[in-house]
N, C-alpha and C positions, 0 to 999 in steps of 0.2 A: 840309972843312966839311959834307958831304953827312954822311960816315958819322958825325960829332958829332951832325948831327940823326936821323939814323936809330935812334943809340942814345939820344937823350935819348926818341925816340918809343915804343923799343923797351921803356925803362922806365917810361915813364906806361901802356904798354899794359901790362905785366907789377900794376905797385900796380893800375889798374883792375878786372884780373882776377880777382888776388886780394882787393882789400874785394867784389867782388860775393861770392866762397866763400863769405869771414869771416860776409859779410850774410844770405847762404843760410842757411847752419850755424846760425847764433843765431838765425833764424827757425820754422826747425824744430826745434832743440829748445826752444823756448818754447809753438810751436803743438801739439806731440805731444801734453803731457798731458791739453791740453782738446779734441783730438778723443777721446781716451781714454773722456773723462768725458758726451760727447755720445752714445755709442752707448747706450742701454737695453740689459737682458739679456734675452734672450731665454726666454720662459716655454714649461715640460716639457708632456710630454701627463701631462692631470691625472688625482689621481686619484679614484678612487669609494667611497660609503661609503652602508651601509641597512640598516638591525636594527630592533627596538624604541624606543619612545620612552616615556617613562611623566612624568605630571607629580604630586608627591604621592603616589607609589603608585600612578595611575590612567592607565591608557590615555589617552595626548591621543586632544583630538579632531579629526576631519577639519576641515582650514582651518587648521588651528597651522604655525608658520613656524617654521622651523628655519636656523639659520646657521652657516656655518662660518668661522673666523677663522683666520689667521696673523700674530701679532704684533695690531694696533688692526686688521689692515686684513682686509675680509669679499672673501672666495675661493671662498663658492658658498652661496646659496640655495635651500629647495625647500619647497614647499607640500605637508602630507600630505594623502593622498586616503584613505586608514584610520584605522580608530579605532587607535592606539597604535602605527601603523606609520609608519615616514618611510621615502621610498622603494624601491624593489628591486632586483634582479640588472640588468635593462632599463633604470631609470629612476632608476639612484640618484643622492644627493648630489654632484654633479661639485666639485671643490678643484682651483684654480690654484696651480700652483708653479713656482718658477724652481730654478736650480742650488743654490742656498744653503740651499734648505730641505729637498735630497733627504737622505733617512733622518735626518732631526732632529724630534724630538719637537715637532713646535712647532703643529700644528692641534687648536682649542678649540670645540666646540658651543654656541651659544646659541642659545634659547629666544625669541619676541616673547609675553609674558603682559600684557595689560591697557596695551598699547603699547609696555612698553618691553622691551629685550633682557633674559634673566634665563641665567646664565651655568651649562651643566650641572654638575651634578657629578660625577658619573661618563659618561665618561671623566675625568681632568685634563688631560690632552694625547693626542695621536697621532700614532707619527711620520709623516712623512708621507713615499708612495714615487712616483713617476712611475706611470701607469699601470696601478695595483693599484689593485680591487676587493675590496671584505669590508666580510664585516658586524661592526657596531660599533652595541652596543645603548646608549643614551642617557637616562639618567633627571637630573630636579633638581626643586628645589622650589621653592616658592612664598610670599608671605605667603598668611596665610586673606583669603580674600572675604568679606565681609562684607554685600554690597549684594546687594539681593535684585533682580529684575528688574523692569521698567518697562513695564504694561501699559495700551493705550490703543487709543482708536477702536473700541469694541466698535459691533457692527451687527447689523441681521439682514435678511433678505432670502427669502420677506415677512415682515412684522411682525406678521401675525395667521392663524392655521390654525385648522381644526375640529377637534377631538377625534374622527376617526374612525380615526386608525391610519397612515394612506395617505397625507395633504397632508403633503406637504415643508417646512423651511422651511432654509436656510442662517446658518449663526452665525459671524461673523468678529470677529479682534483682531487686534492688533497687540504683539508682543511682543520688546524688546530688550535685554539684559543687559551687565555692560560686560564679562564673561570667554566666557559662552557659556550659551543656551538648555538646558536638562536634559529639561525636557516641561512643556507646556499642557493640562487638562484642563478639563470643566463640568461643571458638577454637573445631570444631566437626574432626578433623582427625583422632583421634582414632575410630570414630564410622563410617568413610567411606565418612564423612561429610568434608565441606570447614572449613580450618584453622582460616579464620575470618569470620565467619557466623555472618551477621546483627542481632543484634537485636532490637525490634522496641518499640516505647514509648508509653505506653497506655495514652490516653489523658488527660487529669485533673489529671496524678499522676507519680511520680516518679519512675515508675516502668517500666522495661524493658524484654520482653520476645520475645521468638524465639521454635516454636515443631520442634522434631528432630523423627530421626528413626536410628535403626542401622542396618546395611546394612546385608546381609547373607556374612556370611562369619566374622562375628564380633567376636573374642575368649569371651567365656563366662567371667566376670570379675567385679570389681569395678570401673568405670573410672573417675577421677578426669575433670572436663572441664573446663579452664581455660578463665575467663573472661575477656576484656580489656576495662576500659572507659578512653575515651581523650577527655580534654576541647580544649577551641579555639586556647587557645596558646601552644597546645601541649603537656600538662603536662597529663601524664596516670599514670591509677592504675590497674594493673594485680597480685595482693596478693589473689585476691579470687578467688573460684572455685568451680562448682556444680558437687553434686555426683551423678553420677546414676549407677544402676547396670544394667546389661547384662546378660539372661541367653542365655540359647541352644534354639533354635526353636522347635516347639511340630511337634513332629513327628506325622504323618498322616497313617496307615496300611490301605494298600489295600485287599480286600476280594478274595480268594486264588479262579480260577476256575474251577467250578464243572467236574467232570470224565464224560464222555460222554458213555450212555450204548451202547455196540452194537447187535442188533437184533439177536438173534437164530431163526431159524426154516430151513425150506427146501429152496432152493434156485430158485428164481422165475425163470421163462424162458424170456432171452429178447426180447424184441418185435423186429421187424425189422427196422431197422434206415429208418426217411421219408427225402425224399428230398426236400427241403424249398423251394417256390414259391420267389422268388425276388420280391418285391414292392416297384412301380415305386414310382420315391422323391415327394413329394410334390410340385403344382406351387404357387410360390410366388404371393400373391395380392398386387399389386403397393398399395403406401400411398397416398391420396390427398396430395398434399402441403399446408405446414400450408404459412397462410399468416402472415409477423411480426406485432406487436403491436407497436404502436405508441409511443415514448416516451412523459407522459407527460414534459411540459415547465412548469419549476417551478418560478414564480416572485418573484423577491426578494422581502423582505419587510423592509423598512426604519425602522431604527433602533429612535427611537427619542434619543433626544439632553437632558441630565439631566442637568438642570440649577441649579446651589447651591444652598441653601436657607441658608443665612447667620443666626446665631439664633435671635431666636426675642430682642429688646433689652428694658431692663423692665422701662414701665413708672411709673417715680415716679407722685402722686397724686398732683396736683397743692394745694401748700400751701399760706394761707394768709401772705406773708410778716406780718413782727412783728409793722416794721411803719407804715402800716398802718390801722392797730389796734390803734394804737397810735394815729394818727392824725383822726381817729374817735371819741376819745375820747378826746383829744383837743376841736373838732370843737364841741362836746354836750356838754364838759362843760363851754365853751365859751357861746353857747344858755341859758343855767342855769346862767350866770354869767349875763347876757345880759335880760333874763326877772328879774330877781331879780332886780335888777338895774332899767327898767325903773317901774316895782311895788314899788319902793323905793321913784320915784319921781313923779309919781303919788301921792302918800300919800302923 
């Protein structure tokens, strides 16, 4: 009776054992492919790219954004700091890449003109390499502009000077474009001044000024000054104009000279005129000779060599694969499966 029940024990421990396998096995290979599909690929150290840049045939200008693409998706940005340069050996164009894109033609330049991306055309692609630097010069073009610039808020500061040459006065506007500023000028000939007088961009703002004076000889007056701004393509706005007024110079009075009294009394007697002893010139004292001073020799001094520092490129944290989680859990409940069993036929 006993060993009837030890073997019927012996075989429910045995099928127990076994559907846990069966249940393991068809666990993990269900779970495998979507730990598979969980892991991201890990992205290359990128790489570098800076030549020319030209828009239309024309040097962009500082502030022009540059893009670099793989496929729809953008893999590195840079602001140029020169006119028709996008950046350098130091400070170039950085491109993210993963495994799939190493040596395949697939990195495209765009442009941001008037907001939106405008796509280069030379190059058409680049392959692109882990770690490689070079230069890759960039031209494309554009529709024509057509909109001329947008000038406003003219001022001046002060609003009235004398015609002597010397009083100051400051002239400002306000000047915005929707591709980019070309030059602001005034027209100062009424005031003895240049017909296109520069004026200059104060930094962080859209504002342009130039101090004037009016020369002597200015008719006293109100003078309109007309302003002119022109974008790159040409297009100018000369509709405004700063006022300033002109008086007379302040006259300056001199103090009129005193009457000179002349002396009454008796008339002195004059002495007899002496006749002057001549004295002899002076003799010159010879100078020591100076001796010259030695030029020092200046050494030059080597310039060192700035090596790029590509940016660092961020490690992800080593994660447990999902299998094998799984096949640790397999092999313990295989051991749980396996002492149960031989506790089964022991009894």
């Amino acid at each position: 009776m006993n060993r009837e029940r030890c073997s019927s024990a012996n075989k429910v421990g045995k099928k127990s054992a076994f559907s846990i396998l069966i249940a393991s096995i068809l666990l993990f290979t269900l779970a495998y492919p979507v730990a598979a599909q969980v892991l991201p690929p890990l992205p290359l150290r990128p790489a570098g790219y800076y030549g020319n840049l030209t828009i239309d045939g024309k040097p962009a200008r500082v502030g022009t954004t540059i893009i670099a693409k793989i496929g729809d998706a953008e893999r590195g940005v840079l602001i140029t700091k020169k006119p028709g340069k996008y950046g350098s050996l130091q400070e170039p164009l950085w491109v993210t890449g993963y495994s799939e894109d190493e040596n395949k033609p697939v990195v495209t330049f765009w442009v941001m003109y008037d907001g939106k991306p405008i796509k280069c055309s030379s190059p058409s692609s680049v392959i692109w390499v882990s770690g490689e630097i070079k230069t890759i010069p960039a031209t494309t073009g554009v529709a024509k502009d057509e909109e001329p610039p947008v000038v406003t808020d003219p001022s001046v500061n002060p609003s009235s000077i004398p015609a002597d040459g010397t009083t100051t006065s400051q002239l400002n506007v306000t000047v915005t474009d929707n591709v980019g500023v070309a030059s602001v000028t005034v027209n100062l000939s009424a005031l003895g001044g240049s017909a296109t007088r520069v004026m200059t961009n104060i930094p962080g703002t859209d504002i342009y000024t130039v101090i004037t004076t009016a020369t002597v000889g200015t008719a006293p007056d109100t003078y309109l000054l007309t302003v002119n701004a022109t974008d790159g393509a040409g297009n100018y706005n000369d509709t405004v104009s700063i006022e300033l007024e002109v008086t007379l110079p302040k006259v300056v009075q001199e103090e009129s000279p005193g009457v000179t009294q002349t002396p009454t009394g008796p008339t002195a007697t004059p002495s007899p005129a002496l006749t002057p002893i001549p004295t002899p010139p002076p003799i010159p004292t010879p100078l020591p000779p100076v001796a010259p001073t030695p030029t020092p020799v200046v050494t030059p001094v080597a310039t060192p060599i700035v090596t790029p520092t590509p940016p660092p490129v961020l490690e992800v944290p080593p994660v447990i694969p999902l299998y094998v989680i799984l096949i640790a859990v397999v092999v313990y409940l295989l051991i749980i499966a396996g002492a149960y069993w031989l506790r089964r036929r022991r009894a």
